[in-house]
C-alpha positions as CSV (number, residue, x, y, z in Angstrom):
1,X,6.0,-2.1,17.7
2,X,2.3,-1.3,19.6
3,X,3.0,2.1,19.9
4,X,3.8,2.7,16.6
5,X,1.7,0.4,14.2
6,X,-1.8,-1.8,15.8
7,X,-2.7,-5.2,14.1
8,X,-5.9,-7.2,14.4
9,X,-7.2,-10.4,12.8
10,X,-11.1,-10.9,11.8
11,X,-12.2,-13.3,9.0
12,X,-8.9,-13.1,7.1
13,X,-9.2,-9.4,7.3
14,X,-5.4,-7.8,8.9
15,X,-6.7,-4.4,10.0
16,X,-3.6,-2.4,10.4
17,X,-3.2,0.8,12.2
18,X,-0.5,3.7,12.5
19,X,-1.2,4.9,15.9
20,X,1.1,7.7,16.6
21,X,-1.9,9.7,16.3
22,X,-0.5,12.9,18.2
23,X,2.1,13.1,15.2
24,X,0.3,12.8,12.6
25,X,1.4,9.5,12.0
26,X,5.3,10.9,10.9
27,X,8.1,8.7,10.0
28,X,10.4,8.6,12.5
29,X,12.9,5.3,13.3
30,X,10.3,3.7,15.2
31,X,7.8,4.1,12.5
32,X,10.0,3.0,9.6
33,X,11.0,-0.3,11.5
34,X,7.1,-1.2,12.7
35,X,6.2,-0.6,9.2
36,X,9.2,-2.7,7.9
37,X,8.3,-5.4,10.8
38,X,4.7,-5.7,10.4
39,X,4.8,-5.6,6.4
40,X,7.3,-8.8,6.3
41,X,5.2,-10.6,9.2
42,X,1.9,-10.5,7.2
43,X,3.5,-11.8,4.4
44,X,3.7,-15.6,5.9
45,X,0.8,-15.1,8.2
46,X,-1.5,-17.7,7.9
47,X,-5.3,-17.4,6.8
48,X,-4.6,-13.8,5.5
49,X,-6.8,-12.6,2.4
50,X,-6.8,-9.1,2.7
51,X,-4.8,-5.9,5.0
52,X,-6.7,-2.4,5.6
53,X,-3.7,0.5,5.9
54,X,-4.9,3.4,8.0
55,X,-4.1,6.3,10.4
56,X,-5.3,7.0,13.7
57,X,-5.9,10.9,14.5
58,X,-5.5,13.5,12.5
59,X,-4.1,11.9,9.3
60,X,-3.2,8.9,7.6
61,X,0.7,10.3,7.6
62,X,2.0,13.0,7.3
63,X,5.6,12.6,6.2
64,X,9.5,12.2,7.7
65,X,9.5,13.1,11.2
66,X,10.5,17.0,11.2
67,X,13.1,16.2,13.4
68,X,15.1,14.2,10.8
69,X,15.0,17.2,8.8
70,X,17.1,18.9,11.9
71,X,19.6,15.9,11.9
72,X,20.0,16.4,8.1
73,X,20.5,20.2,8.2
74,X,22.9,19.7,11.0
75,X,24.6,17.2,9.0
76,X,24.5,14.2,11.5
77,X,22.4,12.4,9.0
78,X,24.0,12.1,5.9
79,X,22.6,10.2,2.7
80,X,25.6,7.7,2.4
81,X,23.5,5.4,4.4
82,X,21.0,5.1,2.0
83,X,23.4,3.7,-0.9
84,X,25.4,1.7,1.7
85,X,22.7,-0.4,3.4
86,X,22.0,-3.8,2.6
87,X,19.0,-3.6,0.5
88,X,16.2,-6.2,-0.2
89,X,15.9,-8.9,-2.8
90,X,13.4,-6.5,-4.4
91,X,15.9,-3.6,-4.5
92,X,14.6,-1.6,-1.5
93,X,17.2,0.1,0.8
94,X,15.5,-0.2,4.7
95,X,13.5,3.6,4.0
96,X,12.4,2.1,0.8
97,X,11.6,-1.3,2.3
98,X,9.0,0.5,4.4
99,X,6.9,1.5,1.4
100,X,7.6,-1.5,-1.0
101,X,7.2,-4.2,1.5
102,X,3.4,-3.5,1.0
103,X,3.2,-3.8,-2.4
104,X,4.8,-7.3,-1.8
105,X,2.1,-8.5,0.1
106,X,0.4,-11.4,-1.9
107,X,-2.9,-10.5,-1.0
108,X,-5.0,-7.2,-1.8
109,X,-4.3,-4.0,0.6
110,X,-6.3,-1.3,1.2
111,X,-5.4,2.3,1.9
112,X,-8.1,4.3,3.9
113,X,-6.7,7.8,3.7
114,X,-8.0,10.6,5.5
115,X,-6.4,14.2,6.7
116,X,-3.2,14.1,5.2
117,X,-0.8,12.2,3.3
118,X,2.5,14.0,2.8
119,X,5.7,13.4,1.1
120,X,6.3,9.6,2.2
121,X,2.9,9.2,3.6
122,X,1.8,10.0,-0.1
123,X,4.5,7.0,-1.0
124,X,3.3,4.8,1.8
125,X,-0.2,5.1,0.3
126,X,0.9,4.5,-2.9
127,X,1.5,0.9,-2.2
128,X,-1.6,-0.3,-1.7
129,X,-3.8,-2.1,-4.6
130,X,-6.5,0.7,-4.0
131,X,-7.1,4.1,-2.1
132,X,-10.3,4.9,-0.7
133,X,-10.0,8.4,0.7
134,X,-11.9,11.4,1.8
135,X,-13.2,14.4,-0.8
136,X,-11.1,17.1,2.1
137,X,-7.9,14.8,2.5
138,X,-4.9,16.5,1.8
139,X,-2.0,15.4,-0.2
140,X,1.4,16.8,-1.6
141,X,4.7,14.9,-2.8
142,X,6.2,17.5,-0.4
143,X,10.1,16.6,-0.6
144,X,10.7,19.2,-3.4
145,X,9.8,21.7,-0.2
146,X,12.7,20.3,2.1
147,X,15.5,20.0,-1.0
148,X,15.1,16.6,-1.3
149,X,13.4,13.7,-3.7
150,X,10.7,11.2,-3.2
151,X,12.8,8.0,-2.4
152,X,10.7,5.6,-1.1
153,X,9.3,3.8,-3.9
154,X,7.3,6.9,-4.9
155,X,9.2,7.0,-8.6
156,X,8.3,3.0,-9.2
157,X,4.7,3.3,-8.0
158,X,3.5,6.9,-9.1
159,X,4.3,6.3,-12.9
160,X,2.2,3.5,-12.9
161,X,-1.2,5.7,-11.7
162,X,-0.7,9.2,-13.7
163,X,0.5,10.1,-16.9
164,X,4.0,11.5,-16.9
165,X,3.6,15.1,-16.9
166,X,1.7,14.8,-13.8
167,X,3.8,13.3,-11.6
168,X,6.4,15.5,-12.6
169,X,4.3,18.9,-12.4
170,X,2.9,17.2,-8.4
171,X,6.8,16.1,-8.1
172,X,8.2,19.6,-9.3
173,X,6.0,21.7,-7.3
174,X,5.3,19.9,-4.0
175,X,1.8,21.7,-4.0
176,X,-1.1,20.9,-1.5
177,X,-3.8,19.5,-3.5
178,X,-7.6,17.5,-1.9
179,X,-8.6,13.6,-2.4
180,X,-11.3,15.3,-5.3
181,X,-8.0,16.2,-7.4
182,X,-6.4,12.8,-6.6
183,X,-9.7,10.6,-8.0
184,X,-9.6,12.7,-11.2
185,X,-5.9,12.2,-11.5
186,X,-5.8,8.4,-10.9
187,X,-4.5,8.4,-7.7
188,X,-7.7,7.8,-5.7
189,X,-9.8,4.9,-6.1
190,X,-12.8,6.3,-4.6
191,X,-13.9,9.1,-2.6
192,X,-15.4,8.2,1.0
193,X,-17.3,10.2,4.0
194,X,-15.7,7.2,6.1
195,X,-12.6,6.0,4.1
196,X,-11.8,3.6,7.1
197,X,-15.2,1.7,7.1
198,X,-15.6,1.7,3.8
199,X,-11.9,0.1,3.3
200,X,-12.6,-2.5,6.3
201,X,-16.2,-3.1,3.9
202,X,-14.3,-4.3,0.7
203,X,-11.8,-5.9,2.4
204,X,-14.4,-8.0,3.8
205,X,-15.8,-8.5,0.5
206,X,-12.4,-9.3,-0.5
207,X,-11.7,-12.0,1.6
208,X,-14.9,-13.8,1.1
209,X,-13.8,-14.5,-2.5
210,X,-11.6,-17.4,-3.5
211,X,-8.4,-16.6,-2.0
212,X,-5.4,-18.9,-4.4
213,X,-7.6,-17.2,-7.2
214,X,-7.1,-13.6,-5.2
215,X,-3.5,-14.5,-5.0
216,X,-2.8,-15.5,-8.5
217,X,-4.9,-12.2,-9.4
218,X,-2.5,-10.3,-7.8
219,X,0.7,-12.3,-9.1
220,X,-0.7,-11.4,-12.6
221,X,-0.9,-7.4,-12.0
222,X,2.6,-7.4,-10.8
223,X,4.1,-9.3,-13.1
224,X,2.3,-7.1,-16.1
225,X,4.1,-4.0,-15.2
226,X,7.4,-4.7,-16.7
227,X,6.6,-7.9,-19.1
228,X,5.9,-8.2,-22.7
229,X,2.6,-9.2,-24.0
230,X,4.0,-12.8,-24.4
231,X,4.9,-13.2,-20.9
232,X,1.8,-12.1,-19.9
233,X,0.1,-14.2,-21.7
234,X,1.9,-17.3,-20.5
235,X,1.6,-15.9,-16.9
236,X,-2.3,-16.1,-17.5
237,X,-2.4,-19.7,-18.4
238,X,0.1,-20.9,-15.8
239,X,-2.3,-19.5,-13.2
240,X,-5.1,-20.7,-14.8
241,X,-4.1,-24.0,-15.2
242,X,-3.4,-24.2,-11.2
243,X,-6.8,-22.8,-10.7
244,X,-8.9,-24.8,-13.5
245,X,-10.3,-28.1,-11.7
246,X,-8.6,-27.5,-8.0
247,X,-10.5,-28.1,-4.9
248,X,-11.5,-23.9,-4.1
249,X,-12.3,-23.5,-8.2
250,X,-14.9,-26.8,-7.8
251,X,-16.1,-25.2,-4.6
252,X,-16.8,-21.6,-6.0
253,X,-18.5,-23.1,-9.4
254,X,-20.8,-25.5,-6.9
255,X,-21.5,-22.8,-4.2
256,X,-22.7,-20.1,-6.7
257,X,-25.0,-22.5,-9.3
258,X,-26.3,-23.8,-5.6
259,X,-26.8,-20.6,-4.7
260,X,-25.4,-20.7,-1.3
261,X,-22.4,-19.2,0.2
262,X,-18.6,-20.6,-0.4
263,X,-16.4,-22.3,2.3
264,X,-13.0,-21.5,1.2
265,X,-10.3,-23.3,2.9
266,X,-6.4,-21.3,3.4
């Protein structure tokens, strides 16, 4: 998987990296699988608080490989495949898994995005709790452009971050548009000179916090999406009630009236 996606480990931080720089970072088999591989292996690694998603190069990623548009106008890729497949316990055919399998993380993930983040790099990004990206970055929900749909998670995540006639109008037309549209539209959380430090930054800050209470934080923003204001409710005091009183809660109340920094144990 090296020579498609790079992971390091520092202080709880998973620094991962798409290195197939001299592409742009593009989708092809390889890519899909390392992303696929990597996602599922940080979800049960141990001491992890936080992941950084990046590109090496160029851009963060720009899209499908362009060669699996030539299989698909030859017609030695056809989409049966992708109703066929097994398909994850979350719903996700293996393309879809790719994208998705970072939203499933249980801990926060941050996308640095700089260049450009086309068609299902613009889903890949998508995933991730926050976007910190570049004023100049370039993004498009291309697929309108090559005949096709966004189909990797992009019509579960996008609703969620811009009002409906947005997406459709960015999903319609497949235009070009910077990281200075995307923060007024919702998509970016911040604009960066140096999206990549400044997402390795937070996730520091990140992972110096309690992590079970980082955790249940993030159990409670994915279960909101679809629930009812009852169950929400409810979810809130089930995680609280774990938290109230346990060993990290007692150490984050004594460390701060102290005045001195937490030790947080995994």
């Amino acid at each position: 998987m090296e020579d498609r996606i790079r992971v390091t480990h520092e202080h709880g931080v998973a620094d991962v990296r798409l290195v197939r720089g001299d592409k742009m970072n593009a989708l092809d088999d390889q890519m899909f699988e390392a992303l696929r591989f990597t996602g599922e292996r940080l979800k049960t690694t141990p001491g992890l608080r936080a992941v950084v998603l990046s590109g090496e190069g160029r851009a963060f990623c720009a899209g499908l490989d362009t060669a699996n548009f030539g299989k698909m106008a030859s017609g030695q890729r056809g989409g049966e495949r992708l109703i066929k497949g097994e398909r994850t316990p979350g719903g996700s055919n293996p393309s879809q898994h790719a994208v998705m399998v970072w939203r499933e993380l249980p801990v926060p993930v941050i996308a640095a995005v700089h260049g450009a983040a086309y068609g299902g790099g613009f889903q890949l990004m998508l995933a991730a709790d926050m976007r910190l990206m570049h004023a100049d970055t370039r993004l498009s929900i291309m697929e309108i452009n090559w005949g096709l749909v966004p189909d990797m998670g992009g019509m579960v995540l996008l609703p969620r971050l811009v009002r409906d006639d947005v997406a459709r109008e960015l999903t319609y037309t497949g235009r070009v548009f910077s990281g200075g549209e995307a923060l007024a539209l919702g998509l970016a959380t911040r604009l960066c000179d140096d999206p990549y430090a400044e997402a390795l930054a937070l996730a520091r800050e990140i992972a110096s916090k309690p992590p079970k209470a980082m955790r249940a934080a993030k159990r409670l923003f994915e279960s909101a999406v679809d629930a009812d204001a009852h169950a929400i409710l409810l979810a809130e005091s089930q995680e609280q009630a774990r938290l109230i009183g346990a060993p990290e809660q007692i150490e984050a109340v004594t460390a701060r009236l102290a005045k001195r920094a937490p030790v947080f144990e995994d």
